[in-house]
C-alpha positions as a Markdown table, in Angstrom:
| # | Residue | x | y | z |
|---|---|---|---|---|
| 1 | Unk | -2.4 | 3.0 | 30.6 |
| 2 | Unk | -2.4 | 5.4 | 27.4 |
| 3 | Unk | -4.1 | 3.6 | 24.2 |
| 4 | Unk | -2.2 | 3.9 | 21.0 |
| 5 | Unk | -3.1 | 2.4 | 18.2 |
| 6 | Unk | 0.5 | 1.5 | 16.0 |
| 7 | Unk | 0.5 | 1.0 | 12.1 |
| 8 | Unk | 2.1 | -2.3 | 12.2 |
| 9 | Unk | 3.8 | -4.4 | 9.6 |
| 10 | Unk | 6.4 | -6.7 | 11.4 |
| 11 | Unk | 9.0 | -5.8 | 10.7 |
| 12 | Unk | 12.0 | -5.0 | 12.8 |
| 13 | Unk | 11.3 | -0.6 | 12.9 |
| 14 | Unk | 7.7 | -1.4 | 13.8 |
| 15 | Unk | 8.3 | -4.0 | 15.9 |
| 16 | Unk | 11.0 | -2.1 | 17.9 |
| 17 | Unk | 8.5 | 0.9 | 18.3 |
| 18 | Unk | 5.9 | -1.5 | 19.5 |
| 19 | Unk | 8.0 | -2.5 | 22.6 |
| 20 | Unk | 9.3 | 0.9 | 22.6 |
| 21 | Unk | 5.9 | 2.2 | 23.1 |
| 22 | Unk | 5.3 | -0.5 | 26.0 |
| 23 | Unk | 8.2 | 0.9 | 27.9 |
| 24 | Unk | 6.8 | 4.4 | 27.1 |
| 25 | Unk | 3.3 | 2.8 | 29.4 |
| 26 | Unk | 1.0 | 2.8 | 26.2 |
| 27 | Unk | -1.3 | -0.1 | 25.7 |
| 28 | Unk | -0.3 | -0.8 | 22.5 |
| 29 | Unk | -3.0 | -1.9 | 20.0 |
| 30 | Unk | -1.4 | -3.1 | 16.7 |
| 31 | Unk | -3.1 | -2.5 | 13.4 |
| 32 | Unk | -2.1 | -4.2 | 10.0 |
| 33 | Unk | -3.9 | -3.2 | 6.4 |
| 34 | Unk | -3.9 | -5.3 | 3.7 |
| 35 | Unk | -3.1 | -3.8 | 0.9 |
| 36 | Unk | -2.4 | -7.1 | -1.2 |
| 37 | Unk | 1.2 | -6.8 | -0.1 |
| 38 | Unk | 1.8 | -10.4 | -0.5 |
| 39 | Unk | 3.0 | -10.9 | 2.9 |
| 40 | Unk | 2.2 | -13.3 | 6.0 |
| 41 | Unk | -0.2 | -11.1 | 7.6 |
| 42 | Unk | -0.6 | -14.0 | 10.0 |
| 43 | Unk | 2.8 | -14.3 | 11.1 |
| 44 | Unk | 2.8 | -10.9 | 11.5 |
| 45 | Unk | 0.0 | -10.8 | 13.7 |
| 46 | Unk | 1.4 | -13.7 | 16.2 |
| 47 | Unk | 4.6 | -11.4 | 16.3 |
| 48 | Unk | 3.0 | -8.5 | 17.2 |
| 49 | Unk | 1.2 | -10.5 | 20.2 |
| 50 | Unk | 4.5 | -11.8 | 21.1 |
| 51 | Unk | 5.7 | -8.6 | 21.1 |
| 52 | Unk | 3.1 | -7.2 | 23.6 |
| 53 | Unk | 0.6 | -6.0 | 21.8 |
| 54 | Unk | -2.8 | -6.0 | 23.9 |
| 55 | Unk | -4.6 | -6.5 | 20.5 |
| 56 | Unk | -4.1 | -6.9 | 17.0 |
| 57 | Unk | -6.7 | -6.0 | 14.2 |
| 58 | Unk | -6.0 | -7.6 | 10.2 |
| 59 | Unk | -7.9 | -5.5 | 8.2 |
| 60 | Unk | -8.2 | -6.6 | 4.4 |
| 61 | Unk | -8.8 | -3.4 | 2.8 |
| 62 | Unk | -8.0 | -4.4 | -1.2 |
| 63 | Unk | -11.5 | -4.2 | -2.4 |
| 64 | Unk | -12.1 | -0.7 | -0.5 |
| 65 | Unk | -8.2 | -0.3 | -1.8 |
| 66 | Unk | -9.2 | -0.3 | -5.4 |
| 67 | Unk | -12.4 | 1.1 | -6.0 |
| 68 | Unk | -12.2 | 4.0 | -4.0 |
| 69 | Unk | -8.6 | 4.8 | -4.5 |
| 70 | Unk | -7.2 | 3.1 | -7.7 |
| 71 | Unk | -9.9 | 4.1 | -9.5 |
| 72 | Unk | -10.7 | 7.4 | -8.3 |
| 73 | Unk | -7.1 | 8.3 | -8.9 |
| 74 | Unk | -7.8 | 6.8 | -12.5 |
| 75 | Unk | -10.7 | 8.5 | -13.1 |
| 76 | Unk | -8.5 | 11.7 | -12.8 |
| 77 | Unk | -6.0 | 10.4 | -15.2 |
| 78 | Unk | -3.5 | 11.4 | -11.7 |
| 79 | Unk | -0.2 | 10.9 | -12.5 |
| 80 | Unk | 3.0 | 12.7 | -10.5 |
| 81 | Unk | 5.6 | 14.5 | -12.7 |
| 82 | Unk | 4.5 | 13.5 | -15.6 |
| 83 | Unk | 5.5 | 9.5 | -14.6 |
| 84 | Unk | 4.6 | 8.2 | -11.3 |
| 85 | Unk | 0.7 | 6.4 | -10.8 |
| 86 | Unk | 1.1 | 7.2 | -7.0 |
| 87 | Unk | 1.0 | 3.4 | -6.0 |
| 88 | Unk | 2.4 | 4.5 | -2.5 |
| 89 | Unk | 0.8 | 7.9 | -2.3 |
| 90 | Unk | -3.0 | 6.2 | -3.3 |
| 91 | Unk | -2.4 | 3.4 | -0.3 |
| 92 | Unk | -1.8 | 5.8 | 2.9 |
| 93 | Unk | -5.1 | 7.5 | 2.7 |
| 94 | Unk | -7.0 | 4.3 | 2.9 |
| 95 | Unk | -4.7 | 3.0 | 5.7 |
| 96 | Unk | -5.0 | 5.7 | 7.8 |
| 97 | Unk | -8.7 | 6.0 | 7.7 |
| 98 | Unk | -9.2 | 2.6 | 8.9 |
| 99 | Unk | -6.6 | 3.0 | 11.4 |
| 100 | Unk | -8.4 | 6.2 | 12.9 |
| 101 | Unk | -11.8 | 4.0 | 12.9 |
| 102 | Unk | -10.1 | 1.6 | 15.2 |
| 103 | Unk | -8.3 | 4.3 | 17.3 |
| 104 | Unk | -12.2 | 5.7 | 17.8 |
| 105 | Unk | -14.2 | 2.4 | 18.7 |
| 106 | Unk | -11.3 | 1.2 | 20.9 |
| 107 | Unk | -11.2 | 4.5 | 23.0 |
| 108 | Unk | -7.4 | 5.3 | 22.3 |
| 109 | Unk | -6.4 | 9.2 | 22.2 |
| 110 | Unk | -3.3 | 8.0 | 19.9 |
| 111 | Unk | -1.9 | 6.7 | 16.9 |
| 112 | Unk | 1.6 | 6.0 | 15.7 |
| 113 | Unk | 3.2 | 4.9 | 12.5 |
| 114 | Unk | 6.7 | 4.3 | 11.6 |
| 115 | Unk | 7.2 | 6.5 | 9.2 |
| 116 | Unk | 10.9 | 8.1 | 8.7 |
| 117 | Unk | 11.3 | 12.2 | 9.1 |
| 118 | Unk | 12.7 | 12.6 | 5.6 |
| 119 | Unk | 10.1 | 10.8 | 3.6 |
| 120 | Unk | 6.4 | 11.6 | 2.0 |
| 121 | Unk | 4.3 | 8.7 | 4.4 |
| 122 | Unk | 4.9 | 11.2 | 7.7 |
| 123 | Unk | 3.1 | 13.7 | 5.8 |
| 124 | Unk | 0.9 | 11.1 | 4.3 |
| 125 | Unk | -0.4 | 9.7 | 7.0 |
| 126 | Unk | -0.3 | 12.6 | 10.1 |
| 127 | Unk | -2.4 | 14.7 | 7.7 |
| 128 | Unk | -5.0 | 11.8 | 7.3 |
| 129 | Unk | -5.0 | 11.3 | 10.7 |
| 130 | Unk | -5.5 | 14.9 | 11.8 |
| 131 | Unk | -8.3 | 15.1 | 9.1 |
| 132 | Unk | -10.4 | 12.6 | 10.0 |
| 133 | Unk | -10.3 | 12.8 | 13.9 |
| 134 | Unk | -8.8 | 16.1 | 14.6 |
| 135 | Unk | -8.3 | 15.8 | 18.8 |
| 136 | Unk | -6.5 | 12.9 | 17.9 |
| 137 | Unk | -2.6 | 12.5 | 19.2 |
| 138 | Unk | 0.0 | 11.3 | 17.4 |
| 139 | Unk | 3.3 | 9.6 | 18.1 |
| 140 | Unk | 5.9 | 9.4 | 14.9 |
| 141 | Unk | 9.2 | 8.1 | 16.7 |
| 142 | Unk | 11.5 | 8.5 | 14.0 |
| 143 | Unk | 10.7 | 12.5 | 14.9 |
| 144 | Unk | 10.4 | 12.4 | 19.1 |
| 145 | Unk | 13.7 | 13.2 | 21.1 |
| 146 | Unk | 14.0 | 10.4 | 23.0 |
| 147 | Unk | 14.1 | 7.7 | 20.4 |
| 148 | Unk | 16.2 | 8.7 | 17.8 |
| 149 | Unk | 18.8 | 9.5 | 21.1 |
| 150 | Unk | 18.1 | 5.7 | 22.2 |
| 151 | Unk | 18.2 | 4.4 | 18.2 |
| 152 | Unk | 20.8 | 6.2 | 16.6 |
| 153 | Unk | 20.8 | 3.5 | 13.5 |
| 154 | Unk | 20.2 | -0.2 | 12.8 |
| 155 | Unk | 22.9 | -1.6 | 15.3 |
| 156 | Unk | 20.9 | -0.2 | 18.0 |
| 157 | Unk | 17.7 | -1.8 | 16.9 |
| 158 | Unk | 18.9 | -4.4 | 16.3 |
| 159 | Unk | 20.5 | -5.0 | 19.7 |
| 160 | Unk | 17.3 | -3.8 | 21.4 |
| 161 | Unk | 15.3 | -6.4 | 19.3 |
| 162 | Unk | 17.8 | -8.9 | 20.7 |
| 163 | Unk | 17.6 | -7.6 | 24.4 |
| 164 | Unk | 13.9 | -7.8 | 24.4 |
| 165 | Unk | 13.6 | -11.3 | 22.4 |
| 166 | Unk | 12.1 | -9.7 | 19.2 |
| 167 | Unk | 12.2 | -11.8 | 16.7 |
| 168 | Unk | 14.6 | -10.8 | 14.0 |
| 169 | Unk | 15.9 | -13.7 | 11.7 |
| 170 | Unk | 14.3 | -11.4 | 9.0 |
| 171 | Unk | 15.5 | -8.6 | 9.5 |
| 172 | Unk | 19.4 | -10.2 | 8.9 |
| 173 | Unk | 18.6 | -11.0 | 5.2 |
| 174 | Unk | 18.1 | -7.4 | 3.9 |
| 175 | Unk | 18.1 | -6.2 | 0.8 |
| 176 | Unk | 20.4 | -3.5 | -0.5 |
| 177 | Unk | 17.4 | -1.3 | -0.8 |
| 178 | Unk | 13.6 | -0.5 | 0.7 |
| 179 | Unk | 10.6 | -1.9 | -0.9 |
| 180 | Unk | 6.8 | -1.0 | -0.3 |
| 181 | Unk | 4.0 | -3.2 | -1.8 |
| 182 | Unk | 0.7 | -3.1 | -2.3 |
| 183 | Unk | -2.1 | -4.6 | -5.2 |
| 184 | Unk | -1.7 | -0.8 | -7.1 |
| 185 | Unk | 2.4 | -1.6 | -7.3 |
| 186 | Unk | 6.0 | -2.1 | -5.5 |
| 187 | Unk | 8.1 | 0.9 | -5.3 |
| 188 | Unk | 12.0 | 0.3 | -4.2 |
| 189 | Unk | 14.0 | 3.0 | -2.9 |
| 190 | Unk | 17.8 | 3.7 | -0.5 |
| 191 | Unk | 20.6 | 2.0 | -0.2 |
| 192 | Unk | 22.1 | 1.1 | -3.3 |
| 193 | Unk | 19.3 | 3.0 | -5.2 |
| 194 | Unk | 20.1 | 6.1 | -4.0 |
| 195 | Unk | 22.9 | 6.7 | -6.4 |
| 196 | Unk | 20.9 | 7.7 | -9.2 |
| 197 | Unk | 23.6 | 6.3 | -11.8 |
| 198 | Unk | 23.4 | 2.5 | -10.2 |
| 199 | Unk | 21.2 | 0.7 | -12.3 |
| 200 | Unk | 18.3 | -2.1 | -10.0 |
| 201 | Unk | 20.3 | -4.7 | -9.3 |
| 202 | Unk | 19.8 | -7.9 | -10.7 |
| 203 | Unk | 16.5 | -10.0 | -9.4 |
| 204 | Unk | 15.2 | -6.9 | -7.5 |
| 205 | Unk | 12.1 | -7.2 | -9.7 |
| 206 | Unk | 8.9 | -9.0 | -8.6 |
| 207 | Unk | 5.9 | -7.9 | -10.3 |
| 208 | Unk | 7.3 | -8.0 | -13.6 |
| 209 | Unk | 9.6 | -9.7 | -15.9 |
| 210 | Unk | 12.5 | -8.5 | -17.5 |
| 211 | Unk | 11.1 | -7.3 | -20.9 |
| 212 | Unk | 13.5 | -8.5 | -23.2 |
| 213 | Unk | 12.7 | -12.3 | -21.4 |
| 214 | Unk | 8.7 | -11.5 | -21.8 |
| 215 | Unk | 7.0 | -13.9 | -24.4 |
| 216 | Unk | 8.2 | -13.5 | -28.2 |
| 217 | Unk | 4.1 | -13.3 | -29.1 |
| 218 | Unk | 2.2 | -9.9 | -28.6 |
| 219 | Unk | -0.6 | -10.5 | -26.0 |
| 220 | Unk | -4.3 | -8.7 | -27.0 |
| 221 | Unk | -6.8 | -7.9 | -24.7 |
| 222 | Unk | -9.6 | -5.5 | -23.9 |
| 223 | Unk | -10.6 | -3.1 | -21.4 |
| 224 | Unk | -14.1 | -1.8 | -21.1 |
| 225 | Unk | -15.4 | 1.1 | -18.9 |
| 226 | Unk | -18.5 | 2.4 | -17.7 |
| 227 | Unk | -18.3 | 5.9 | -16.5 |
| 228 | Unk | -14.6 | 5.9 | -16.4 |
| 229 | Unk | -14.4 | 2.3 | -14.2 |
| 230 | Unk | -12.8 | -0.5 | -15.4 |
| 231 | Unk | -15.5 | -3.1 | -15.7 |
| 232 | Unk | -14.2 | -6.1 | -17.8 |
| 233 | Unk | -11.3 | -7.7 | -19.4 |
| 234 | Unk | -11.3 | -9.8 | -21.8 |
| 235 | Unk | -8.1 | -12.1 | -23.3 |
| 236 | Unk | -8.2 | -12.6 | -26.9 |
| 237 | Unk | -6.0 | -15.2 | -27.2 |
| 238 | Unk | -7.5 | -17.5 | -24.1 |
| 239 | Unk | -10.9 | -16.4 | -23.8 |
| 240 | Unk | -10.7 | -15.1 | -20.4 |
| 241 | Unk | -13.0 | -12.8 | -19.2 |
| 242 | Unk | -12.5 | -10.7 | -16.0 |
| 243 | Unk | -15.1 | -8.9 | -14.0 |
| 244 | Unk | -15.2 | -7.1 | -11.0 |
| 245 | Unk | -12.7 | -4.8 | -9.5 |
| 246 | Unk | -10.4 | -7.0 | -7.4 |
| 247 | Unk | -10.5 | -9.6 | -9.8 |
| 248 | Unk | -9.8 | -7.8 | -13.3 |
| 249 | Unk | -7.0 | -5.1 | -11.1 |
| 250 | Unk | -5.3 | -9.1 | -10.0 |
| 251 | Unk | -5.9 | -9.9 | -13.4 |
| 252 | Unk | -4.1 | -6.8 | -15.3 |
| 253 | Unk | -0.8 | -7.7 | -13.0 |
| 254 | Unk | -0.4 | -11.1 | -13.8 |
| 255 | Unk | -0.3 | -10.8 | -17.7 |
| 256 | Unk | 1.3 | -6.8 | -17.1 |
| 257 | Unk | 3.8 | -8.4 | -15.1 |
| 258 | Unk | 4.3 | -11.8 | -17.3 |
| 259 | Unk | 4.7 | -9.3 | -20.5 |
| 260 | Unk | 7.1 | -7.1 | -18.5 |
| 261 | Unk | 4.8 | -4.2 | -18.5 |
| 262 | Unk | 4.8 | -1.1 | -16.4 |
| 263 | Unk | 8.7 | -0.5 | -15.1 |
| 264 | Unk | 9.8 | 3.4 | -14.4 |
| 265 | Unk | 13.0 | 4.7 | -12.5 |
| 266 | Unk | 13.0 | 8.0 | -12.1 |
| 267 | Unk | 14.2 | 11.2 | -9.6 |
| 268 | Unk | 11.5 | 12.8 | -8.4 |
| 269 | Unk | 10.5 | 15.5 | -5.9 |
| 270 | Unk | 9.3 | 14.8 | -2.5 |
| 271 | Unk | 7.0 | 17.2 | -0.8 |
| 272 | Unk | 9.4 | 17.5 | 2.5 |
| 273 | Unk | 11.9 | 19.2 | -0.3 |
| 274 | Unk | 14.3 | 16.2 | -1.3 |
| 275 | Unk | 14.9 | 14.6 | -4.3 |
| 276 | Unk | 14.6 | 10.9 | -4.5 |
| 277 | Unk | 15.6 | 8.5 | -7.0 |
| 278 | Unk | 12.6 | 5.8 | -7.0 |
| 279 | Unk | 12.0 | 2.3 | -9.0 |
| 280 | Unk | 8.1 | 1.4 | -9.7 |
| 281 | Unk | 6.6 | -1.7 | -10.9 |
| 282 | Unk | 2.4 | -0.6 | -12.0 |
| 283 | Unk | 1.8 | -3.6 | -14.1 |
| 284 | Unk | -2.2 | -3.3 | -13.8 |
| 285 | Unk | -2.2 | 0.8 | -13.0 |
| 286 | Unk | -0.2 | 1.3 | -16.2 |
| 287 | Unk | -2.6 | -0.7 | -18.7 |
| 288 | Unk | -5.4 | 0.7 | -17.2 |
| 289 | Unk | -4.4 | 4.5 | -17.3 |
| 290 | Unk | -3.5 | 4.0 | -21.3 |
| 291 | Unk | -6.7 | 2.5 | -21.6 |
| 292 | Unk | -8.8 | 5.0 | -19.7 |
| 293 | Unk | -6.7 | 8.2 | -21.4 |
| 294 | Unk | -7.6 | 6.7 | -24.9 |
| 295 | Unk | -11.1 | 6.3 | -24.0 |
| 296 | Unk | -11.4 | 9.6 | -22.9 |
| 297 | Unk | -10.0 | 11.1 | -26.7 |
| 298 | Unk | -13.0 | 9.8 | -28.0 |
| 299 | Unk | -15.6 | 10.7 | -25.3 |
| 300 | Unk | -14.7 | 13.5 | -24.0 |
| 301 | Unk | -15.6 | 17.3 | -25.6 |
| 302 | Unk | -12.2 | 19.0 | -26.7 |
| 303 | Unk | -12.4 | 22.2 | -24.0 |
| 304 | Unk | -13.8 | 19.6 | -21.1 |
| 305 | Unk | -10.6 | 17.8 | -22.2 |
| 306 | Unk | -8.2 | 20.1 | -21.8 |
| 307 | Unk | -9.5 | 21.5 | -18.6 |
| 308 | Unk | -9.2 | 18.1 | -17.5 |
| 309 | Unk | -5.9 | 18.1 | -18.7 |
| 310 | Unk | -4.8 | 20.9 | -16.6 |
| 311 | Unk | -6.6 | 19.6 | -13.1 |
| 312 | Unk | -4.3 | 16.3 | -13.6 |
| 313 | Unk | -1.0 | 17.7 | -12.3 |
| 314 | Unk | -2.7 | 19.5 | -8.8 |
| 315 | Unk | -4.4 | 16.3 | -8.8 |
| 316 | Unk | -1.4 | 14.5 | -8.5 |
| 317 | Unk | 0.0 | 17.2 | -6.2 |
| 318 | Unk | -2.9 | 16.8 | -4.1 |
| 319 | Unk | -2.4 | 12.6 | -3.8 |
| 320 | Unk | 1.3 | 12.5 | -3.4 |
| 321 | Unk | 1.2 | 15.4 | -1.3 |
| 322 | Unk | -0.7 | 13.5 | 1.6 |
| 323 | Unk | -4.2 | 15.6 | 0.7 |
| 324 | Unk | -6.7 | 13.0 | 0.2 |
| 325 | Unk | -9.1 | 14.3 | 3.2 |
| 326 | Unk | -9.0 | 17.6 | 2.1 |
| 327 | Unk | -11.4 | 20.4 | 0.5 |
| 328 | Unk | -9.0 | 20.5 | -2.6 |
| 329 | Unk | -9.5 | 16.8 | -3.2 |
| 330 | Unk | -13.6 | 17.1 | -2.5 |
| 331 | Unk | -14.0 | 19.9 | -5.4 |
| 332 | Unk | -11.5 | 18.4 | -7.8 |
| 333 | Unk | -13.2 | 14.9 | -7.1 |
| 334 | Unk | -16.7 | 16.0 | -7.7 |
| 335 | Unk | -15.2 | 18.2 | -11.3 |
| 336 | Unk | -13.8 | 14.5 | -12.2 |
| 337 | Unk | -17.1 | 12.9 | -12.0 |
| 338 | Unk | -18.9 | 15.2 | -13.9 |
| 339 | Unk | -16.1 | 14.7 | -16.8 |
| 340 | Unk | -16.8 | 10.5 | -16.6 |
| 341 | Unk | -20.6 | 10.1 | -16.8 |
| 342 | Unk | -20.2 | 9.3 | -20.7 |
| 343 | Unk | -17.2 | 7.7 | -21.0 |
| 344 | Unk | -18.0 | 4.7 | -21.6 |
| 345 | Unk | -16.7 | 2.0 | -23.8 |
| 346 | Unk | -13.7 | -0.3 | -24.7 |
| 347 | Unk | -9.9 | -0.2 | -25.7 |
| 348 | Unk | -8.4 | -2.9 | -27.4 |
| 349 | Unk | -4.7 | -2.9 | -26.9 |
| 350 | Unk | -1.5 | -5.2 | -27.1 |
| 351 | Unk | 1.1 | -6.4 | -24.6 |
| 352 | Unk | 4.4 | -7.1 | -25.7 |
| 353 | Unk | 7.5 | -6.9 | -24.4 |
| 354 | Unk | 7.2 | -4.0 | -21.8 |
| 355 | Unk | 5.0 | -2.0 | -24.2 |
| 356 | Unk | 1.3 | -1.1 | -24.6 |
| 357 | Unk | -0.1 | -0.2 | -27.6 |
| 358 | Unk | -4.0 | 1.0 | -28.7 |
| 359 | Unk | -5.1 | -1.0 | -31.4 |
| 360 | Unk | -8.5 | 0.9 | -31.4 |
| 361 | Unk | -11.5 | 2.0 | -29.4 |
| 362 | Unk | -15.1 | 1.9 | -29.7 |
| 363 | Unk | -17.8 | 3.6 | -27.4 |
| 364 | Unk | -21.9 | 4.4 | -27.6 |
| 365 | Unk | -20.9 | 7.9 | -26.6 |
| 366 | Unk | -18.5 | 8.5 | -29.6 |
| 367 | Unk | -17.8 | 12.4 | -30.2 |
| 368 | Unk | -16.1 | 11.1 | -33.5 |
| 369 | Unk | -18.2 | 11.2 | -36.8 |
| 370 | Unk | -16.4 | 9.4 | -39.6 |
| 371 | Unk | -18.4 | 11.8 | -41.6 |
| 372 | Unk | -16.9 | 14.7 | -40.3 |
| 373 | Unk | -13.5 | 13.4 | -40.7 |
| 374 | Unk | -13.3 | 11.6 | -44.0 |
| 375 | Unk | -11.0 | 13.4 | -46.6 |
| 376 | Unk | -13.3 | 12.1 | -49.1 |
| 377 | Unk | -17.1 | 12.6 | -47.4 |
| 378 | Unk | -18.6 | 16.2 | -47.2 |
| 379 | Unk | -20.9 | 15.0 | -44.3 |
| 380 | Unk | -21.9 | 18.1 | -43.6 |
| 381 | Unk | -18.8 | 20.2 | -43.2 |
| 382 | Unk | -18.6 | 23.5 | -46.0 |
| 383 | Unk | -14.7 | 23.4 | -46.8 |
| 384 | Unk | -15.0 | 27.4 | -47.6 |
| 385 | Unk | -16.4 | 28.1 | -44.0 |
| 386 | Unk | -12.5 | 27.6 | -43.1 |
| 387 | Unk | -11.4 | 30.3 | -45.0 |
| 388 | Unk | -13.2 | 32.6 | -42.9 |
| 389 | Unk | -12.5 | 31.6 | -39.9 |
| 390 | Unk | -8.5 | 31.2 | -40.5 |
| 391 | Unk | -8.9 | 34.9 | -41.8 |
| 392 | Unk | -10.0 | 36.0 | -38.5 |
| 393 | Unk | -8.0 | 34.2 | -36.2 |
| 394 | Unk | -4.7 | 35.5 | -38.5 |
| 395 | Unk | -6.2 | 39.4 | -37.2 |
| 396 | Unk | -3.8 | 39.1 | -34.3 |
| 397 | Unk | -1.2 | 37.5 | -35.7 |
| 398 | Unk | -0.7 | 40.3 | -38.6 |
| 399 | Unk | -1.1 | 43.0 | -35.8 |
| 400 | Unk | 1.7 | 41.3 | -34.0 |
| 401 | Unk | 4.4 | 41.5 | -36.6 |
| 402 | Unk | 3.6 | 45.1 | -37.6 |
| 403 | Unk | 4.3 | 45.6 | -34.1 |
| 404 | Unk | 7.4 | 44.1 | -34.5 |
| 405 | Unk | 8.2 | 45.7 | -37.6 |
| 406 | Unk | 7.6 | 49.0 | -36.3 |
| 407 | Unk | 9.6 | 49.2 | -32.8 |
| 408 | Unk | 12.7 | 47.2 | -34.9 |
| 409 | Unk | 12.5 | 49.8 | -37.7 |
């Protein structure tokens, strides 16, 4: 028989195309990341045996999750549209690659995910795929012929889950809307979403409270960086200290979340040329970028800055777009680096209420002399030097509005 190796999850889509893929005459080898979805990977896997699968592999992937992903995509200050921290987008890359390591030591010439045909993770995860093991074959049923003539909606999976004893007690209890989890955030989408005017229904939340029922008392805290990594954290009101990656990203969602921090709904554009209407919740990624961008105004040299500044958005592009294994992301990624070696230092800010707010900074690699900037201080500075150099940069300002003058007269 054909090996395949299937991005599982169990539930009922993945669990359909698992059998689906038996009848097709694939061994079927499931595969399930954890991402720190907060689900019963275990259950999951005892399903998927059930189900037919010849093996099943639980890979916990959070610490490779966050340091290589989270916080390269911080590092890059990424962020889609101006909004969106890429929680879904960041996720796929690291997925895929593991999946593709198992697909290579087990022998199997194929993958297959469950990805729909209208949305970003077919794109996400096929380009991955072909990146890192280019003879590699992949099946995405929600695009081949012959399943979306057998499935024409959820009736018909359901009614083949029941025909071939799948369990599916959870898939009868579900909500009016899609959800995808994962330690970076949970991003909700469809159904009753997708009329952009309908506001998230009541309860829908779980990483965060609502904001006007977070705690009446502002909540301080500290970030500290070395090289544009989020090291530490430090509560000022409990003393808690927070080290390490896993720990301090767990850390940043519990009192993000319990403070009602990191919410966005917005409409954005999806690289297969739709508009979707999407609900985040980025407790930890949202604290940390404000930290990290604020750290960076005081480290960072004005024109490396703003170059910076203009790599974020094909950044972004490059991560929601599916492009993580690509030249693109290499060059970019190697140009972050050399902007992060001195930023270094910590940001004190305040939760409260759904907000985050900078109360200050403080880094060995300052570019920010007091000196310099004190209305009172000379430190250095000859005030009369300006009055040269406005005079010359006003040269092409005055040959512009003689210009003017002269084709309006």
């Amino acid at each position: 028989m054909k090996k395949i190796v299937l991005a599982y999850s169990g539930g009922l889509d993945t669990s359909v195309i698992l059998k689906w893929l038996i009848d097709q005459e694939f061994e079927v080898i499931a595969y399930l990341a954890d991402v720190g979805q907060n689900e019963d990977l275990q259950a999951a896997k005892e399903k998927a045996l059930r189900c037919g699968a010849s093996k099943v592999f639980v890979e916990d992937l959070k610490q490779e999750f966050v340091e290589k992903y989270v916080f390269q995509a911080l590092k890059g200050g990424a962020i889609y549209e101006g909004r969106y921290l890429l929680g879904t987008s960041i996720a796929r890359p690291v997925i895929a690659k593991r999946q593709i390591e198992i697909a290579v030591a087990e022998g199997a010439e194929y993958v297959a995910h469950g990805s729909t045909g209208k949305g970003n993770d077919q794109v996400r995860f096929e380009l991955a795929y072909y990146a890192l093991c280019p003879g590699i074959k992949v099946i995405a049923p929600w695009k081949d012929a012959q399943f979306l003539e057998q499935f024409k909606g959820r009736p018909d999976l359901l009614a083949y889950a029941k025909s071939k004893g799948i369990d599916i007690d959870s898939a009868t209890d579900k909500p009016p809307y899609s959800m995808d989890a994962n330690l970076m955030h949970i991003s909700y989408e469809g159904g009753v979403l997708e009329n952009p005017m309908t506001p998230p229904p009541a309860g829908m939340f779980r990483m965060t409270v609502d904001p006007s029922k977070a705690p009446d008392k502002p909540l301080r805290l500290s970030v500290s960086f070395e090289k544009g990594v989020p090291v530490s954290v430090v509560n000022f009101d409990t003393g808690a200290k927070k080290q390490g990656s896993l720990e301090l990203f767990k850390y940043l969602n519990q009192v993000g979340g319990e403070n009602g921090v990191g919410r966005i709904d917005i409409v954005e554009n999806r690289y297969v040329g739709i508009k979707s209407r999407g609900v985040y919740e980025t407790p930890a990624g949202s604290i940390l970028w404000t930290a990290h961008r604020d750290l960076e105004l005081i480290c960072l040299d004005r024109q490396v800055l703003r170059l910076k500044e203009k790599l974020v958005p094909e950044l972004a592009d490059i991560i929601y777009n599916g492009y993580w294994f690509s030249p693109e992301m290499e060059f970019l990624s190697t140009a972050v680096e050399q902007t992060q070696q001195y930023v270094n230092g910590t940001v004190h800010l305040e939760l409260y209420k759904g907000s985050i707010t900078v109360l200050g900074r403080e880094s060995p690699n300052s570019l920010y002399n007091p000196e310099l900037a004190s209305m009172d201080i000379e430190g250095g500075y000859d005030q009369k030097d300006a009055k040269g150099f406005i005079r010359v940069n006003s040269v092409r300002l005055a040959a512009y509005q003689s210009m003017k003058q002269r084709f309006q007269g």
